[in-house]
N, C-alpha and C positions, 0 to 999 in steps of 0.2 A: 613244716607239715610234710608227710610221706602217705604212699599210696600206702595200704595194705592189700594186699593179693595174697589168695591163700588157693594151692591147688593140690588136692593129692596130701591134705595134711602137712603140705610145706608152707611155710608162710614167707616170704619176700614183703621188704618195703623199698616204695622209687621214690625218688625225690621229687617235688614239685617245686624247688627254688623258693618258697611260701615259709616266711619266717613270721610265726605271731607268736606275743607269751600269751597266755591263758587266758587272762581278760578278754583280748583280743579274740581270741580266736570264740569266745562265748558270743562274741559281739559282732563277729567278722560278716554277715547275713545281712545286721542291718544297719549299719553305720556306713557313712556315703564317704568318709573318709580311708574306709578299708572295701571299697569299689574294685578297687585292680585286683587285691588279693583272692576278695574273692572270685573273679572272674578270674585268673588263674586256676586257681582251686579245681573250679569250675569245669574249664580245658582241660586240666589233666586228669580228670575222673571221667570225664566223657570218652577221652586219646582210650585210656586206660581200658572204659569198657566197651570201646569198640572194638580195639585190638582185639579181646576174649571173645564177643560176638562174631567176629570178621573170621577166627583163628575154629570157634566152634570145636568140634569131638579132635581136629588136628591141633589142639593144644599143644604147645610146650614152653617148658623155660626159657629157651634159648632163641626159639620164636619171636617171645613176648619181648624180650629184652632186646631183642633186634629195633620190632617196631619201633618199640616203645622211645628208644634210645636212638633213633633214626639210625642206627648203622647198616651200612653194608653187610659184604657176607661175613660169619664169622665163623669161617673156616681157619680153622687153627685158634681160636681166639675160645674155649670152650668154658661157660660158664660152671662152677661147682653142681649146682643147681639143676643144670641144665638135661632134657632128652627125657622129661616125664612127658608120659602120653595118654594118662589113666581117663577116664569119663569126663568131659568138660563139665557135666552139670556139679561136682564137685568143684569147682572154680566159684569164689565169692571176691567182691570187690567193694572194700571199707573203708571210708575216709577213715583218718586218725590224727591225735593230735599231735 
């Protein structure tokens, strides 16, 4: 499973390490057997939407992918993506399968 994050009409997906096939993931909620998953899931939609609330109208790619990704600076290290700074309220944040 991957975030979807979409700002400025780009769309970026993060990895949440969360492997389910589709059954699974229909079921992932309420089966106690898929507990961790979901509470991964979980973590990192929350990581996800604080970073964008924390980051607020100073949005950017390269920001986000900092937090998100625990790194340090990433000076010299410059994502494609990266150095949009349009309106935060244009930021959405989607589970996906």
């Amino acid at each position: 499973m991957k975030i979807k994050v979409i700002f400025n009409r780009l769309t970026c997906f993060y990895q949440t390490g969360v492997d389910l096939i589709e059954q699974e993931f229909d079921e992932y909620h309420s089966r106690k057997d898929l507990k961790k998953q979901f509470d991964d899931i979980i973590f990192y939609l929350n990581k996800a939407d604080k970073i964008i609330k924390d980051l607020g109208h100073n949005f950017s790619w390269q920001e986000f992918d900092r937090l998100y990704f625990n790194r340090g600076n990433l000076k010299g290290n410059i994502l494609p993506h990266s150095g949009l700074t349009e309106n935060f309220n244009q930021t959405k944040l989607q589970k996906i399968k």
